[in-house]
BAGUFI-90628 format. One record per residue (C-alpha): residue number from 1; residue in three letters; x, y, z. Coordinates in nm, 2 decimals, always signed. Each point is the difference from the previous one (the first is absolute). Layout:
<node i="NUM" aa="ALA" u="X" v="Y" w="Z"/>
...
***
This chain:
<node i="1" aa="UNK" u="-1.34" v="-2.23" w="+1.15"/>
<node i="2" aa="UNK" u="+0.24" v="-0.01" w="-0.28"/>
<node i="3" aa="UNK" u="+0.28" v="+0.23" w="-0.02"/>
<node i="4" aa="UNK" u="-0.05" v="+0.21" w="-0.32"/>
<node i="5" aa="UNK" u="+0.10" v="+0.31" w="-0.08"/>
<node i="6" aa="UNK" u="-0.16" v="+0.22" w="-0.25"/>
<node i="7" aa="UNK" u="+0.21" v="+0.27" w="-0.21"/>
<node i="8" aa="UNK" u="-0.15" v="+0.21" w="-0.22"/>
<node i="9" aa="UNK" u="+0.30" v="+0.18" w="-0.25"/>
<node i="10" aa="UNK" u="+0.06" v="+0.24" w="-0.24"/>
<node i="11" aa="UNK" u="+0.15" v="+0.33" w="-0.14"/>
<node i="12" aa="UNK" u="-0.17" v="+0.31" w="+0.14"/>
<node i="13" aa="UNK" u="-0.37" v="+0.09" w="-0.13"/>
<node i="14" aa="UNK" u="-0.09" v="-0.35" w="-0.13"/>
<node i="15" aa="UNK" u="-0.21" v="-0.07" w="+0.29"/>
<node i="16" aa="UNK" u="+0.12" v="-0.14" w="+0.28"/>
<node i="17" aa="UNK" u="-0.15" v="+0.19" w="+0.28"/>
<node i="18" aa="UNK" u="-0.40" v="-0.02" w="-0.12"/>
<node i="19" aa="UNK" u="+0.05" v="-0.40" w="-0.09"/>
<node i="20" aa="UNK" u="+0.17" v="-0.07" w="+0.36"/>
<node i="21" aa="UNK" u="-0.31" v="+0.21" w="+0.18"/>
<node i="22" aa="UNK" u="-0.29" v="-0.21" w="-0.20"/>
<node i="23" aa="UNK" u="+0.21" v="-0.34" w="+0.06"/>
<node i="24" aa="UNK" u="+0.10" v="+0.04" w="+0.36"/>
<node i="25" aa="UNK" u="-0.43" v="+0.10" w="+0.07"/>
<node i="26" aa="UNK" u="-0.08" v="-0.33" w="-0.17"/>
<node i="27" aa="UNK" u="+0.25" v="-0.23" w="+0.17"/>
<node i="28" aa="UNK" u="+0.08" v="+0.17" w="+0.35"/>
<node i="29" aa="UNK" u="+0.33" v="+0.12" w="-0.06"/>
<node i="30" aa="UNK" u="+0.19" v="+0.29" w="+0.14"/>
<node i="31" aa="UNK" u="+0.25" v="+0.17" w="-0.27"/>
<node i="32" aa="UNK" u="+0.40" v="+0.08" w="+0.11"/>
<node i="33" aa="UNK" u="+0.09" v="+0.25" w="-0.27"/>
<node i="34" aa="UNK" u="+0.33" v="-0.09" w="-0.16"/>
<node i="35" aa="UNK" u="+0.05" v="+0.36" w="-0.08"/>
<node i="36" aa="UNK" u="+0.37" v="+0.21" w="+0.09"/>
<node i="37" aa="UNK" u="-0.24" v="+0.33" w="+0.05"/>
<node i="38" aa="UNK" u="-0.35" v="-0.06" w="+0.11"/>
<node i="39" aa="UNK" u="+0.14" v="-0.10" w="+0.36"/>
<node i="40" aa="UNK" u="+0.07" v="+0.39" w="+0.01"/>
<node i="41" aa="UNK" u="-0.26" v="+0.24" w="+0.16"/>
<node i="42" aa="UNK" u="-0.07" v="+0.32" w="-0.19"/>
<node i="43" aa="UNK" u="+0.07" v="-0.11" w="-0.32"/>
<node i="44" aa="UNK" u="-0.31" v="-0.18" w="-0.10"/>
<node i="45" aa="UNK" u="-0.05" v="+0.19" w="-0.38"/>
<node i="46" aa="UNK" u="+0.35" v="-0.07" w="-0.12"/>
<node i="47" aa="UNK" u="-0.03" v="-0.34" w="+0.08"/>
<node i="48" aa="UNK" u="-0.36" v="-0.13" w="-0.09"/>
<node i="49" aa="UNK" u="-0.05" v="-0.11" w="+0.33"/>
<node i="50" aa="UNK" u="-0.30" v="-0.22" w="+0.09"/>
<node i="51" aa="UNK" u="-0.32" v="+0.29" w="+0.16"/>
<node i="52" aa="UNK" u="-0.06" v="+0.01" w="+0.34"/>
<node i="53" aa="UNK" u="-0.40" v="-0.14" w="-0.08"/>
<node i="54" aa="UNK" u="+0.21" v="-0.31" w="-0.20"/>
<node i="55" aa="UNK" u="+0.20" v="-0.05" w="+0.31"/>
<node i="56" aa="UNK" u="-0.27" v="+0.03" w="+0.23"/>
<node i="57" aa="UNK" u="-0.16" v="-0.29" w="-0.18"/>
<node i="58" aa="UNK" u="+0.32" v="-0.22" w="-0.04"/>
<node i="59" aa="UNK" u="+0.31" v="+0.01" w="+0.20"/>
<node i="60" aa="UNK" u="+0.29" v="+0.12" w="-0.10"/>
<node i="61" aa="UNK" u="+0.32" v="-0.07" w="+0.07"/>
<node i="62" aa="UNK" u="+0.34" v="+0.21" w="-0.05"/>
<node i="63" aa="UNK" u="-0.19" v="+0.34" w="-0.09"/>
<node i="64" aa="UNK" u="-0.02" v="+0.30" w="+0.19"/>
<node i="65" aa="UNK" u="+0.22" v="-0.12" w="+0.26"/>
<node i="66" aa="UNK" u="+0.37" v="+0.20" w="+0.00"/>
<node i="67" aa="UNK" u="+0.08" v="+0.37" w="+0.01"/>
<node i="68" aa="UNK" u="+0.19" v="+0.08" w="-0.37"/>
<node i="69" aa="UNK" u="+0.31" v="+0.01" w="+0.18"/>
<node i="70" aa="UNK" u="-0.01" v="-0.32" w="+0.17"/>
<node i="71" aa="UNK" u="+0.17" v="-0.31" w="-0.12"/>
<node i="72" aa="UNK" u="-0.14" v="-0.25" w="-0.22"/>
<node i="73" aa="UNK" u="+0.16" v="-0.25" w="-0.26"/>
<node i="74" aa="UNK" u="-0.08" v="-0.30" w="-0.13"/>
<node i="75" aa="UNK" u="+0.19" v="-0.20" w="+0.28"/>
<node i="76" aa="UNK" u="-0.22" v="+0.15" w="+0.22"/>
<node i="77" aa="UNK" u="-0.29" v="-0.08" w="-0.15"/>
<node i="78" aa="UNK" u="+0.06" v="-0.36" w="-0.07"/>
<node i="79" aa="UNK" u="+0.04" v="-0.08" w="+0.36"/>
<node i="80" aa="UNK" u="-0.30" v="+0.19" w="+0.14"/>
<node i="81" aa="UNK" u="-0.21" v="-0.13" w="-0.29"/>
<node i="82" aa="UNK" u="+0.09" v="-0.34" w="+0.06"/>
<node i="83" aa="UNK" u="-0.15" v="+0.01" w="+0.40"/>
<node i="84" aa="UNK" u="-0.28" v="+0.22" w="-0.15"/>
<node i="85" aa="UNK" u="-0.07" v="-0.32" w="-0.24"/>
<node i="86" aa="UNK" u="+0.02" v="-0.24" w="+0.31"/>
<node i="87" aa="UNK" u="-0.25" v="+0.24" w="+0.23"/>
<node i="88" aa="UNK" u="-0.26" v="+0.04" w="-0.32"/>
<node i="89" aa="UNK" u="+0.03" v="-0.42" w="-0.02"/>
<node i="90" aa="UNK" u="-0.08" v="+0.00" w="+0.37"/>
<node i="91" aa="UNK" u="-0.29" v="+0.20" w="-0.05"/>
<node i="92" aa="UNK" u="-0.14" v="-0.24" w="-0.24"/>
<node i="93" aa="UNK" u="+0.01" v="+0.28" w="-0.27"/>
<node i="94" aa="UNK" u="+0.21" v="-0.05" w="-0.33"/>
<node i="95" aa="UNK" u="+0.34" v="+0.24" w="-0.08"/>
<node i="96" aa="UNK" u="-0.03" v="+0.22" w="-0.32"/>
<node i="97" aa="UNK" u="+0.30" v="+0.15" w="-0.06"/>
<node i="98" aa="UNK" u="-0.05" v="+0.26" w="-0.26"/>
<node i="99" aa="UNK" u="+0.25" v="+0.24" w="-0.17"/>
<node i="100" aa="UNK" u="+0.20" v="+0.08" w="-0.32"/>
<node i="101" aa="UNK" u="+0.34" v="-0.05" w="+0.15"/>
<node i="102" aa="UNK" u="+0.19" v="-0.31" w="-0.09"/>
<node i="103" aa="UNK" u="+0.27" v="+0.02" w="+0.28"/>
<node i="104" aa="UNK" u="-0.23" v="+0.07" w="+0.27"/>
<node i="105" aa="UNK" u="-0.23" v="-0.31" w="-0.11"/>
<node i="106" aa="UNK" u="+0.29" v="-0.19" w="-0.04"/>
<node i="107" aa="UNK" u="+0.15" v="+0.10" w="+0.36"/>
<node i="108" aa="UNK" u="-0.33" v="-0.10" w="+0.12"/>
<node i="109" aa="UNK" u="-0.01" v="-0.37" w="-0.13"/>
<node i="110" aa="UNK" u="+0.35" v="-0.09" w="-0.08"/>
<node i="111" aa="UNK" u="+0.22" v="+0.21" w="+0.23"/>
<node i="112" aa="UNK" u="+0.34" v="+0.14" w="-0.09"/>
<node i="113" aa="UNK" u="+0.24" v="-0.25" w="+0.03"/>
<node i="114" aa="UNK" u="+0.18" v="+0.06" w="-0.30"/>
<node i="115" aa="UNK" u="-0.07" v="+0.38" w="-0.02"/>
<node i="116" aa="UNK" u="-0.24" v="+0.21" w="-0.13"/>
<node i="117" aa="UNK" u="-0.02" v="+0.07" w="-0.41"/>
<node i="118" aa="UNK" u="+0.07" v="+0.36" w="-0.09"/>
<node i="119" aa="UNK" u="-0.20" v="+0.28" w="+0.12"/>
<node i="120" aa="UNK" u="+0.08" v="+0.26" w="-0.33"/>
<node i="121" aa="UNK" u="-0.17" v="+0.31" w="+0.14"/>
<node i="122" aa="UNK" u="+0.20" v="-0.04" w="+0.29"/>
<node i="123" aa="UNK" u="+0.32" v="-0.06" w="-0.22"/>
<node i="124" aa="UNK" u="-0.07" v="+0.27" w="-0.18"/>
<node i="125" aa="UNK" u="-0.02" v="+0.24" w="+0.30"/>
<node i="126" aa="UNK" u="+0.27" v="-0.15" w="+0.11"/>
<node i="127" aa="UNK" u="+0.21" v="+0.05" w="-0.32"/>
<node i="128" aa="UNK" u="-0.11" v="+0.35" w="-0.01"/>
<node i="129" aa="UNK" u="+0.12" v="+0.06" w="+0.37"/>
<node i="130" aa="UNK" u="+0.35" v="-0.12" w="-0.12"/>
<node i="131" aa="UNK" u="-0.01" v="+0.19" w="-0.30"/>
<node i="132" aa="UNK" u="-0.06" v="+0.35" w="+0.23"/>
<node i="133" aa="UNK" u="+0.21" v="-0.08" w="+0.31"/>
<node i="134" aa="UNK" u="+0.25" v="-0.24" w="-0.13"/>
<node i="135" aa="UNK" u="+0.05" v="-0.38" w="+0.01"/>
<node i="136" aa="UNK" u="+0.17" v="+0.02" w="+0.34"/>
<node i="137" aa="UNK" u="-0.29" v="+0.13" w="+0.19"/>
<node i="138" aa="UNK" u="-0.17" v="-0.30" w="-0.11"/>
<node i="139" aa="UNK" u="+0.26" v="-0.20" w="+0.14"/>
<node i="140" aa="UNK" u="+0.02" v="+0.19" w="+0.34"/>
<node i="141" aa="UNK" u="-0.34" v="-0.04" w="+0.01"/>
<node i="142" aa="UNK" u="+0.02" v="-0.42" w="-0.05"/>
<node i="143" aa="UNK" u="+0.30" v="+0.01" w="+0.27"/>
<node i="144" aa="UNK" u="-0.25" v="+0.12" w="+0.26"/>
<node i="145" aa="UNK" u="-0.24" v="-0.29" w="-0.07"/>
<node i="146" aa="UNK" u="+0.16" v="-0.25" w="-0.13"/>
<node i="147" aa="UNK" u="+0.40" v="+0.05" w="+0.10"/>
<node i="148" aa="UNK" u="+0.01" v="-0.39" w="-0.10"/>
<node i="149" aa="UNK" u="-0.08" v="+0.02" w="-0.31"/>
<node i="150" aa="UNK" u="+0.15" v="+0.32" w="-0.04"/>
<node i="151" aa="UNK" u="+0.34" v="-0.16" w="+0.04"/>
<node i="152" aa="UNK" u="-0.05" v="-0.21" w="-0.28"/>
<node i="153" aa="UNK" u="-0.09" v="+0.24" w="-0.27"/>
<node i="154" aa="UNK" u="+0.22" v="+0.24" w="-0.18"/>
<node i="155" aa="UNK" u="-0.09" v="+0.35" w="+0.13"/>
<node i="156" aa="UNK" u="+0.00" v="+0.09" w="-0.42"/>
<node i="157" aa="UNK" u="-0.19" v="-0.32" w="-0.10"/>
<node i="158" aa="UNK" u="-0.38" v="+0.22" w="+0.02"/>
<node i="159" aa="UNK" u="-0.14" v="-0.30" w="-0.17"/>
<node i="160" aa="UNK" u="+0.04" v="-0.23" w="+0.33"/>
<node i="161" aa="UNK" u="-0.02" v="+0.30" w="+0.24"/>
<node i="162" aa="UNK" u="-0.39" v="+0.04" w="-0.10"/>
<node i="163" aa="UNK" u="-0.08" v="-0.32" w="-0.05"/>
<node i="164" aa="UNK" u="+0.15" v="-0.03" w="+0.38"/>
<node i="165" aa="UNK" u="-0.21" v="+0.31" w="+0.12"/>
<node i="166" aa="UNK" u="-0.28" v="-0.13" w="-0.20"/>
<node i="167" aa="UNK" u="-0.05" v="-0.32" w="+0.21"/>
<node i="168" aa="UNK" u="+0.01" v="+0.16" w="+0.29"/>
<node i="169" aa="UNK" u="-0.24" v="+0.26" w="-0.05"/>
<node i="170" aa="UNK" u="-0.30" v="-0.25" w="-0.19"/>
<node i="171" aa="UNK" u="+0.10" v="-0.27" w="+0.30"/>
<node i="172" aa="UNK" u="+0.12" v="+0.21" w="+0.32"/>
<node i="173" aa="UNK" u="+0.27" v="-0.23" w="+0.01"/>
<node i="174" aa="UNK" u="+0.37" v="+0.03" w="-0.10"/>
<node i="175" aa="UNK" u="+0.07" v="-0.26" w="-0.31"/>
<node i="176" aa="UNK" u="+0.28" v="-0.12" w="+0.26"/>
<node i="177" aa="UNK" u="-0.28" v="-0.13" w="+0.22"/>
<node i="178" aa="UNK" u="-0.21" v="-0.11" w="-0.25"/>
<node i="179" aa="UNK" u="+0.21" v="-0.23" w="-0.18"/>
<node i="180" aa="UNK" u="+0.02" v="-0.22" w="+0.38"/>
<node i="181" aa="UNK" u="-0.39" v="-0.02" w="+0.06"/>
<node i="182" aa="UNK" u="-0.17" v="-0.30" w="-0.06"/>
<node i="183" aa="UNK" u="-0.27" v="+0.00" w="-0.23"/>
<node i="184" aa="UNK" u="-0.36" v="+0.06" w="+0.18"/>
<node i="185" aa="UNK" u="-0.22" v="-0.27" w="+0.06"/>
<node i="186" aa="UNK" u="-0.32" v="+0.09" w="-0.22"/>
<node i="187" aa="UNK" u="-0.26" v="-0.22" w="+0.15"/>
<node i="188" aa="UNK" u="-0.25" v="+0.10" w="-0.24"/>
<node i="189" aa="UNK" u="-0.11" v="-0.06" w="-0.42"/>
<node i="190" aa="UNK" u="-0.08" v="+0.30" w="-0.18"/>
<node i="191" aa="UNK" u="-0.16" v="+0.06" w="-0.31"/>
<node i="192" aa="UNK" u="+0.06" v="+0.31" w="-0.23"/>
<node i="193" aa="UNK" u="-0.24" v="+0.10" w="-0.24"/>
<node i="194" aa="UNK" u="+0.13" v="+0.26" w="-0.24"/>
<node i="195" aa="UNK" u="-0.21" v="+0.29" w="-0.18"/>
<node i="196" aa="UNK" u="+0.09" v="+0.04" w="-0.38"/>
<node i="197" aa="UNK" u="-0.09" v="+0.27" w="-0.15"/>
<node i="198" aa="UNK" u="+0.13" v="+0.09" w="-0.39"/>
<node i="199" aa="UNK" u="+0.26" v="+0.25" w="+0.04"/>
<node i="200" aa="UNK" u="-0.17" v="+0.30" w="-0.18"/>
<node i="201" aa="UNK" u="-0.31" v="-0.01" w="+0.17"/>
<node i="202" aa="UNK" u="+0.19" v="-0.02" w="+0.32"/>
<node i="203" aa="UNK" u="+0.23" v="+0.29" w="-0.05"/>
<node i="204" aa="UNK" u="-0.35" v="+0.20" w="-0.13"/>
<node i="205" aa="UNK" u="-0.18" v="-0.09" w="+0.40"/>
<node i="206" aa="UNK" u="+0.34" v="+0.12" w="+0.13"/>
<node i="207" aa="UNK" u="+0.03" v="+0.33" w="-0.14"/>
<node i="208" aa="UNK" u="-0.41" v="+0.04" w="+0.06"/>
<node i="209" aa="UNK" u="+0.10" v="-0.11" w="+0.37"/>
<node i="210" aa="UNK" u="+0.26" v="+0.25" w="+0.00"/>
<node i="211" aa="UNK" u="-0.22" v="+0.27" w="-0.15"/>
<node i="212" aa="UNK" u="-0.26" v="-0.10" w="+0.30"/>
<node i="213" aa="UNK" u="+0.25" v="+0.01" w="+0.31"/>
<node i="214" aa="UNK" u="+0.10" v="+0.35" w="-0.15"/>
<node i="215" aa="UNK" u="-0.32" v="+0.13" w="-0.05"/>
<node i="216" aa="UNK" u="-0.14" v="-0.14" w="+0.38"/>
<node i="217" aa="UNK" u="+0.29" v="+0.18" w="+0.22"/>
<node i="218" aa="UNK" u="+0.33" v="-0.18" w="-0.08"/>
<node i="219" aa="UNK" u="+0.21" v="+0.33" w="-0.01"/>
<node i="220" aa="UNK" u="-0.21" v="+0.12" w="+0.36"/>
<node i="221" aa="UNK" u="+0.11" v="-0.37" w="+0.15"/>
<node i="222" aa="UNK" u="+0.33" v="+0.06" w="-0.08"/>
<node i="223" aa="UNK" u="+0.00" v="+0.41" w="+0.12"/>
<node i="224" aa="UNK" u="-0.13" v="-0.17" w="+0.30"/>
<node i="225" aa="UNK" u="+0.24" v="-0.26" w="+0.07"/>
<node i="226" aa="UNK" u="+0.27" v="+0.32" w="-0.06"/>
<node i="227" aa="UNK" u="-0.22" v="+0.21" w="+0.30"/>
<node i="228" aa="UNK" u="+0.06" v="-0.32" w="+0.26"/>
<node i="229" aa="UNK" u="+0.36" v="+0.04" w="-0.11"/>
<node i="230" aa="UNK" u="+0.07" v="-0.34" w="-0.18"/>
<node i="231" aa="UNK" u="+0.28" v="+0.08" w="-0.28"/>
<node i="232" aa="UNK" u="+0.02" v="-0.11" w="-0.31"/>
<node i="233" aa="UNK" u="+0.31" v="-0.15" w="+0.02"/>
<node i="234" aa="UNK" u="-0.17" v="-0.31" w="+0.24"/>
<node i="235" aa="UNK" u="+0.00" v="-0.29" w="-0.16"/>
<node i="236" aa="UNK" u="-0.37" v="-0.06" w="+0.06"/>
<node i="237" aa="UNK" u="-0.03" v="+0.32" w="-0.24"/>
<node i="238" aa="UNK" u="+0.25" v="-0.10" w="-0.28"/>
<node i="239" aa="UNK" u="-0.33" v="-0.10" w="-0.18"/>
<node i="240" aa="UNK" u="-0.12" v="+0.02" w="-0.34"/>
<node i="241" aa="UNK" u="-0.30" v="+0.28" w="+0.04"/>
<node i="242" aa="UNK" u="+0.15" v="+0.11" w="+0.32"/>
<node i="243" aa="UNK" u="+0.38" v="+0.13" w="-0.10"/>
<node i="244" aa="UNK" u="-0.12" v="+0.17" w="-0.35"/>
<node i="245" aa="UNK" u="-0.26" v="+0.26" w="+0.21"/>
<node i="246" aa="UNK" u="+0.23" v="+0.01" w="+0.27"/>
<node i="247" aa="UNK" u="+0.25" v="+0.14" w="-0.34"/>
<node i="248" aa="UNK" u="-0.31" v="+0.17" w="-0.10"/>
<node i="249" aa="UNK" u="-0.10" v="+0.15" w="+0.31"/>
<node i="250" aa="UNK" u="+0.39" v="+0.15" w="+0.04"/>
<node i="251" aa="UNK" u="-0.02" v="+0.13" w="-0.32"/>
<node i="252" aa="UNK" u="+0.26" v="-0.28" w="-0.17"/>
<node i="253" aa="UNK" u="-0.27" v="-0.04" w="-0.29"/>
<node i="254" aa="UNK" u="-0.32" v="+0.09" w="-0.13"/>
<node i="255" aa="UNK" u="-0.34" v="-0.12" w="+0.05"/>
<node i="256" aa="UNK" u="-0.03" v="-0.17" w="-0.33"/>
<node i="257" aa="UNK" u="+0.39" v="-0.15" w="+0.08"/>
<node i="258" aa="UNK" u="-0.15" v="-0.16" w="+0.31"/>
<node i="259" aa="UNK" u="-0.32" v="-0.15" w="-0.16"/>
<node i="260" aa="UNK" u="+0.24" v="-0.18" w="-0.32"/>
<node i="261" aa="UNK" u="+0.24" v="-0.07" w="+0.30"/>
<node i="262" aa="UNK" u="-0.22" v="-0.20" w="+0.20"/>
<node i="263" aa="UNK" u="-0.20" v="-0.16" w="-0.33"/>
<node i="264" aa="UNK" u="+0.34" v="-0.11" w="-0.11"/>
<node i="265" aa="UNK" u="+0.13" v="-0.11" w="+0.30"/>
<node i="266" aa="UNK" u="-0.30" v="-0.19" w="+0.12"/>
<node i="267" aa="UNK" u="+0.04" v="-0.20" w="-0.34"/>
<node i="268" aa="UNK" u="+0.33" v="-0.06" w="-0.01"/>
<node i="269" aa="UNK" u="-0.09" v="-0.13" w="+0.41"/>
<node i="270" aa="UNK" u="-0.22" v="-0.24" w="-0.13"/>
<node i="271" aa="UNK" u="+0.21" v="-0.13" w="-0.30"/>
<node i="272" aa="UNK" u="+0.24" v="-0.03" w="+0.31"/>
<node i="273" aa="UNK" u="-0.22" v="-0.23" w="+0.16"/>
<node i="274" aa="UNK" u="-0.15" v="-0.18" w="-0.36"/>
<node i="275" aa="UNK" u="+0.37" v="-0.09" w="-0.02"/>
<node i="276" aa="UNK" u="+0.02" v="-0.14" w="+0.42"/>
<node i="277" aa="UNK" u="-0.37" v="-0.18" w="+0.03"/>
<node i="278" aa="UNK" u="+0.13" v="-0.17" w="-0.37"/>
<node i="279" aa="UNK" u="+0.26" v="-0.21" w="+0.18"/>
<node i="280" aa="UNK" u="-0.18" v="-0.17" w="+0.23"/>
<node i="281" aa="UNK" u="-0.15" v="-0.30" w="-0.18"/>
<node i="282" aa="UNK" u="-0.22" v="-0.06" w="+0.32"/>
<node i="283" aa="UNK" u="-0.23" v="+0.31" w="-0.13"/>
<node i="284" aa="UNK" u="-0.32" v="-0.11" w="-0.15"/>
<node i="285" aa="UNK" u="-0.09" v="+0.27" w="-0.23"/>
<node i="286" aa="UNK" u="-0.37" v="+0.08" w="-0.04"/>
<node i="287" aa="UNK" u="-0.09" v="+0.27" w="-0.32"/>
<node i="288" aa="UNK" u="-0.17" v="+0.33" w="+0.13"/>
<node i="289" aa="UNK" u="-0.13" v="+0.30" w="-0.18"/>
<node i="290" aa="UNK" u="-0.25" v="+0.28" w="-0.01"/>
<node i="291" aa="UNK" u="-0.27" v="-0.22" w="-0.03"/>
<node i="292" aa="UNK" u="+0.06" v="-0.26" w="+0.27"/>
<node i="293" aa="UNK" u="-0.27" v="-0.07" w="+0.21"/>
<node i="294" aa="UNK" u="+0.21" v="-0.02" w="+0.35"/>
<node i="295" aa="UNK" u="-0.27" v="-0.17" w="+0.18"/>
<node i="296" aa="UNK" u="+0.03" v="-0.29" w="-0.21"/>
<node i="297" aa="UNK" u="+0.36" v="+0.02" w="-0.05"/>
<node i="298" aa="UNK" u="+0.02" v="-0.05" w="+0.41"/>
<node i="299" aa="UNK" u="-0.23" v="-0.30" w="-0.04"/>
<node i="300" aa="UNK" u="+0.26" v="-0.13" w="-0.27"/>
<node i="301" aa="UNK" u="+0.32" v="+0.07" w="+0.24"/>
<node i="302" aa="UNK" u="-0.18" v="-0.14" w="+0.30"/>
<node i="303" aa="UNK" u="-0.07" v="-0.29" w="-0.18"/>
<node i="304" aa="UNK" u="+0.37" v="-0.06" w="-0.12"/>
<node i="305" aa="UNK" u="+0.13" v="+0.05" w="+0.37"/>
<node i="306" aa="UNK" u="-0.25" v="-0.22" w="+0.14"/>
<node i="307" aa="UNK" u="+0.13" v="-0.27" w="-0.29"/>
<node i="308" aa="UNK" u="+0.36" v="+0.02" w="+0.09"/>
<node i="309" aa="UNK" u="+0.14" v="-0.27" w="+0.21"/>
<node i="310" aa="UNK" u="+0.17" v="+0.12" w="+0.32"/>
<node i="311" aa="UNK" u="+0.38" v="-0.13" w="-0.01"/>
<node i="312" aa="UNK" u="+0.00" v="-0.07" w="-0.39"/>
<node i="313" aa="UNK" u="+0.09" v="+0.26" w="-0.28"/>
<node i="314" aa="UNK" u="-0.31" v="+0.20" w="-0.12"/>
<node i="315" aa="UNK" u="+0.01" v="-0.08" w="-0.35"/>
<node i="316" aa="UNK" u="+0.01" v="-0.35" w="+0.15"/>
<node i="317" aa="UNK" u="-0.32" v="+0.02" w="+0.08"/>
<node i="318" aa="UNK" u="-0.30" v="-0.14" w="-0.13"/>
<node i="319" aa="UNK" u="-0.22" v="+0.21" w="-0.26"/>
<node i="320" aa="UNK" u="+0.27" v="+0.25" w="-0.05"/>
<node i="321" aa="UNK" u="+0.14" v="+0.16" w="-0.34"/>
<node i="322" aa="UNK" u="+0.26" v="+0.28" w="+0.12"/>
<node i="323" aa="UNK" u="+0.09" v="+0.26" w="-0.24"/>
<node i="324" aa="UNK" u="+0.33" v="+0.16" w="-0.09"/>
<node i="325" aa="UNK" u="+0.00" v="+0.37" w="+0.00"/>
***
């Protein structure tokens, strides 16, 4: 059996999660979401995650799985997905790995060895914390996991101190540590088919999305997260549609605040990851909109993994013409 790895990519709302369920029925495959969220239970509104009748037909992988306030980074995630990969081979089904974000895909098939990229929500809150409580909690707070590092950077120099914590929290591993590890042994090809969809029509699904998750119970997933007694300040949480009704819900803004917030933020997320999925050349871009017949559009991504040579660079390949976003 050859060993070929299918990823479906994106920015949110362009379609990821209906094309992966209608490929993987067609060719046997089981889907490992590349997604920093969906692994969470209880928050399946705020995060589009996959419905329990679509993973009943197709497993799923990475969703559903961790308390909010349980650990998970894309360090984690690369090495669990990788052994997930060799156990879906050994069932003589084919890996799907399916998700909008570029650091988890790219833990997934070309491990860390020279770091992750940036993470700018998590810079951002990051930033923020410094702003509030000063740069030297920042610092104490890179002392406790990564005293090596710590050593080396300027307790003023915030620049190096988040980029330091950064690591460690997308990875789970001090940058000290990371900088000695070989690079992983990725015993497998995979081939990344991209959904382009023209920026305006995008942004216009996103806020009807938004608009949608609202409307069917976002604000009573969120009050119910709050009754378990998850806080707002978890990472899992720091989440665009989570943290503005959190503010919402605490009075921080109004209702109309919180609807532009998460419209605006969700956009700017998705330029975010316009700007990530653009710098991997590997990415063979497919156009999508409104009126895309997905059934035939998984017949047309099945056919261009299927013509990919294990081994060889995909746009290698026979029969392929890969287009630039």
């Amino acid at each position: 059996m050859e060993r070929k790895v299918l990823a479906i990519v994106g920015p949110t709302a362009s379609g990821k999660t209906k094309l992966s369920i209608i490929v993987a029925e067609k060719i046997n495959g089981e889907i490992i979401s590349a997604d920093s969220r969906q692994i969470y239970k209880y928050m399946d509104i705020g995060t589009a995650k996959p419905s329990k009748e679509e993973r009943e037909r197709i497993r799923h992988h990475f969703v559903d799985e961790l308390n909010p306030n349980e650990e998970f980074n894309a360090g984690i995630f690369g090495e669990k997905g990788r052994e997930i990969i060799e156990d879906i081979f050994s069932s003589g089904k084919v890996p799907i790995v399916v998700g909008g974000s570029g650091l988890y895909i790219r833990a997934l098939i070309d491990g860390f060895f020279e770091g992750p990229g940036a993470d700018w929500e998590l810079r951002e809150i990051l930033y923020n914390k410094a702003k509030k409580l000063g740069v030297d909690v920042l610092y104490e707070e890179l002392k406790k996991v990564d005293p090596e590092s710590a050593q080396k950077i300027h307790p003023n120099n915030l620049k190096r101190v988040i980029r330091a914590l950064e690591i460690y929290y997308l990875t789970g591993k001090p940058i000290s540590k990371l900088q000695k590890e070989v690079k992983p042994k990725i015993n497998f090809t995979t081939v990344q088919i991209g959904l382009k969809w023209d920026r305006k029509k995008l942004y216009k699904r996103i806020e009807e999305r938004v608009d949608w998750m609202i409307n069917n119970g976002l604000i009573e997933e969120v009050k119910h997260l709050r009754e378990l007694g998850y806080d707002k300040n978890l990472n899992s949480l720091q989440t665009v549609g989570y943290k503005e009704v959190f503010d919402y819900l605490d009075g921080l803004i109004t209702y109309d605040q919180m609807v532009y917030l998460i419209k605006r933020n969700s956009r700017r997320y998705a330029k975010r990851q316009f700007t990530w999925f653009r710098q991997d050349k590997r990415i063979i871009w497919i156009d999508v909109d409104e009126n895309t017949d997905f059934n035939e559009l998984a017949d047309r991504v099945i056919e261009i993994f299927k013509s990919a040579r294990p081994g060889s660079d995909v746009e290698d390949s026979p029969g392929l013409e890969k287009k630039e976003v």
